[in-house]
C-alpha positions as CSV (number, residue, x, y, z in Angstrom):
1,X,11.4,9.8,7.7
2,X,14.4,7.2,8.0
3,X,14.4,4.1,7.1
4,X,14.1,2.4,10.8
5,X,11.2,4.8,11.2
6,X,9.3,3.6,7.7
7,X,9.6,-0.1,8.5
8,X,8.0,0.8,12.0
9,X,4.9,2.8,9.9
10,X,4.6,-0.1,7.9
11,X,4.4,-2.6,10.5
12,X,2.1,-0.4,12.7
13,X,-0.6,0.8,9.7
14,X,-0.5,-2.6,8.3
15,X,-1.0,-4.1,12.1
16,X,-3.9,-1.8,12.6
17,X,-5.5,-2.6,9.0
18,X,-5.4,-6.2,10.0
19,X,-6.8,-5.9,13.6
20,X,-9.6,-3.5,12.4
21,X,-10.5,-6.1,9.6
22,X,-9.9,-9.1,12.4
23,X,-12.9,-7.7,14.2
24,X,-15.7,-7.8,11.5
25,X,-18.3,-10.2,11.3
26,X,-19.2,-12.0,8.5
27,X,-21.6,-9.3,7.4
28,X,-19.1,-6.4,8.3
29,X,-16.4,-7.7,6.6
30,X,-18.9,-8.3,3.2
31,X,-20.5,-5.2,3.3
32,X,-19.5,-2.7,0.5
33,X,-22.4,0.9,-0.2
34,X,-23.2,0.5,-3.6
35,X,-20.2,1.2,-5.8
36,X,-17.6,0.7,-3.0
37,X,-15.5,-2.1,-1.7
38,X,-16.1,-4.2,1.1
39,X,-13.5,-5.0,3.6
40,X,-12.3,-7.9,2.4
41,X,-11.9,-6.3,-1.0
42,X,-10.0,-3.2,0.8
43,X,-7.5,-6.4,2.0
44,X,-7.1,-7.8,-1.1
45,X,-6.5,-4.2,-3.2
46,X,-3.8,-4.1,-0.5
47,X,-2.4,-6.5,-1.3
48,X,-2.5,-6.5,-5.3
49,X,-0.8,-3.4,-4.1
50,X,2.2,-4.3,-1.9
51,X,2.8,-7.8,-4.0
52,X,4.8,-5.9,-6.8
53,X,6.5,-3.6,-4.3
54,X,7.7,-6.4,-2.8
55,X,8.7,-8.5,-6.0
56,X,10.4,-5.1,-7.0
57,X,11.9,-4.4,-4.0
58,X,14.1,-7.8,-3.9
59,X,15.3,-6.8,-7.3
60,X,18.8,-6.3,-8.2
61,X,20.0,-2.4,-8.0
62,X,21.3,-2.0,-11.6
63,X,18.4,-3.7,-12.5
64,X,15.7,-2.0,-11.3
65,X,18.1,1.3,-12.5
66,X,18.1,-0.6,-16.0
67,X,13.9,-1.2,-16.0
68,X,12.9,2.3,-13.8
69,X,15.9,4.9,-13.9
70,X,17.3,7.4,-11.2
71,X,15.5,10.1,-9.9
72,X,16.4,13.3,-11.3
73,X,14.5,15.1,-7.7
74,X,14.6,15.3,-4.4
75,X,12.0,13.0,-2.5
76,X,8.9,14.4,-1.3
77,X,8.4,14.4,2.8
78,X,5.1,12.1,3.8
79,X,3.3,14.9,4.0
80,X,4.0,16.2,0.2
81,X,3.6,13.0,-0.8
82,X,-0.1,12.3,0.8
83,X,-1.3,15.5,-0.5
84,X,-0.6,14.7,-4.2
85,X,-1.9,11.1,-3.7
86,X,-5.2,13.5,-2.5
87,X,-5.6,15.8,-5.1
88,X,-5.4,12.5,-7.5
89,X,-8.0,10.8,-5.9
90,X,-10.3,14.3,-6.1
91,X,-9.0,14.5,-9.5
92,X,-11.0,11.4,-10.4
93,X,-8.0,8.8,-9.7
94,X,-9.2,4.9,-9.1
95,X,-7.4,2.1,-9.1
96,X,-6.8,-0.1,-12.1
97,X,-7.7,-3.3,-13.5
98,X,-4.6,-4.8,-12.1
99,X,-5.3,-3.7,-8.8
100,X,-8.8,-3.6,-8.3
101,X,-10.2,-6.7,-6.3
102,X,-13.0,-9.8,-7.2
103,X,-15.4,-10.3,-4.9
104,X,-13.7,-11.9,-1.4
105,X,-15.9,-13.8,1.0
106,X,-15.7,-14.0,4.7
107,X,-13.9,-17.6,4.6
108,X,-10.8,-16.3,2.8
109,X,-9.8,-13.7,5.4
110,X,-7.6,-15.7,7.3
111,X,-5.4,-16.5,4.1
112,X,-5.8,-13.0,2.9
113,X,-4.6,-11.1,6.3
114,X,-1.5,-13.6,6.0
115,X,-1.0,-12.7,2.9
116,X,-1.1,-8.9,3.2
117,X,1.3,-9.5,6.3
118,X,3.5,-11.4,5.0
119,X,4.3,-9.2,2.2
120,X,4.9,-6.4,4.8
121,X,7.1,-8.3,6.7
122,X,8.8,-9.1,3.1
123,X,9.0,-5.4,1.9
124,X,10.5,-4.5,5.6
125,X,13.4,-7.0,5.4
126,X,14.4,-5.8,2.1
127,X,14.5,-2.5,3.0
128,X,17.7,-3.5,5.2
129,X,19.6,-4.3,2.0
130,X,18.8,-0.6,0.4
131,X,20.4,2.7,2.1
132,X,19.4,5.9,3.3
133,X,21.0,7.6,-0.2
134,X,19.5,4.6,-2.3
135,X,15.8,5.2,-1.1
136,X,16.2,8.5,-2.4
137,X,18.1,7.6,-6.1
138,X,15.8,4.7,-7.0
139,X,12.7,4.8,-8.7
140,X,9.8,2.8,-9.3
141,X,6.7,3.5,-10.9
142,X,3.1,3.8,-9.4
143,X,-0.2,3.7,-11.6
144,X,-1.7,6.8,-10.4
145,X,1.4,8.7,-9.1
146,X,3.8,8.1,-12.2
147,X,7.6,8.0,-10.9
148,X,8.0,7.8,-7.0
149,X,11.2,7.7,-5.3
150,X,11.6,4.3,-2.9
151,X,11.3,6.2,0.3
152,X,8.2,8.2,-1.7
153,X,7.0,4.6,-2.2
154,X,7.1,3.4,0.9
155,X,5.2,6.6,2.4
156,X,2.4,5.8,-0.1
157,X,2.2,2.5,0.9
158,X,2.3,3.7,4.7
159,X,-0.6,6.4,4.2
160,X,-2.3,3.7,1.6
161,X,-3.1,1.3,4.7
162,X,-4.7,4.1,6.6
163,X,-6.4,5.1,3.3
164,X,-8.4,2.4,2.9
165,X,-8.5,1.3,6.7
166,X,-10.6,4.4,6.9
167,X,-12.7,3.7,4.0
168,X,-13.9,0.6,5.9
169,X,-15.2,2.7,9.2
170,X,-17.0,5.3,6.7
171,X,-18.7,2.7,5.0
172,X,-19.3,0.9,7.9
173,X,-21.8,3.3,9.6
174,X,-23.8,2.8,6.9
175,X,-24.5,-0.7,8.5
């Protein structure tokens, strides 16, 4: 996937996680199966998760070379990529502390969906400062995946939206 093509992903899986979560009611958006995450905690994990991408994504080149490295692989394609995110998650895989949400009541999803999109608008403009080649050369690290290529990155956080966005409809029949 190029790079004009990721930032169109983003936009439209991050689009389609907000209008899904737009549409819940009060009790909808708080509902959560025993164990599981409501909605609004779904919005919130999202956003715990695209927050650092973001801050790390404005970083300096030769910095985030200094504090990451330089891959030593080719990227996975999407599809590679989703499949090993998979078998982690059957593997056991959850999120951690860092990343896993509080309780979030109906009243804070306005401030939470513009949260979440204006860190995906953030992420996308900074991808116009980084190159076809450097999305490929540039690594950052993920909790679960270890070392990820940018453009790997940015298909994780492309599938991630659609991850949990279908979470919320599976749990919601329960309702």
């Amino acid at each position: 996937m190029e790079k004009d093509q990721i930032k169109n992903r983003l936009t439209s899986v991050y689009s389609n996680f907000v209008n899904s979560c737009n549409s819940l009611t009060k009790d909808e958006f708080e509902y959560a199966p025993e164990g599981k995450w409501s909605a609004g905690q779904q919005m919130e994990h999202l956003i715990k998760s695209t927050s650092p991408l973001n801050q790390d994504m404005g970083l300096p080149k030769f910095l985030i070379k200094l504090k990451f490295g330089k891959a030593n692989r080719h990227s996975k394609n999407f599809d590679q990529l989703v499949e090993r995110y998979k078998e982690k998650l059957a593997l056991g895989g959850v999120a951690g502390a860092a990343f896993s949400p509080q309780k979030v009541d109906f009243h804070k999803k306005e401030k939470l969906i513009n949260q979440l999109q204006s860190n995906i608008e953030s992420i996308n403009q900074k991808l116009d400062k980084w190159t076809e080649a450097q999305l490929n050369e540039f690594i950052l690290p993920h909790p679960l995946l270890g070392k990820l290529t940018v453009r790997e990155m940015m298909y994780f956080t492309i599938h991630h939206a659609d991850h949990h966005r279908n979470l919320i409809k599976i749990y919601l029949k329960g309702v």
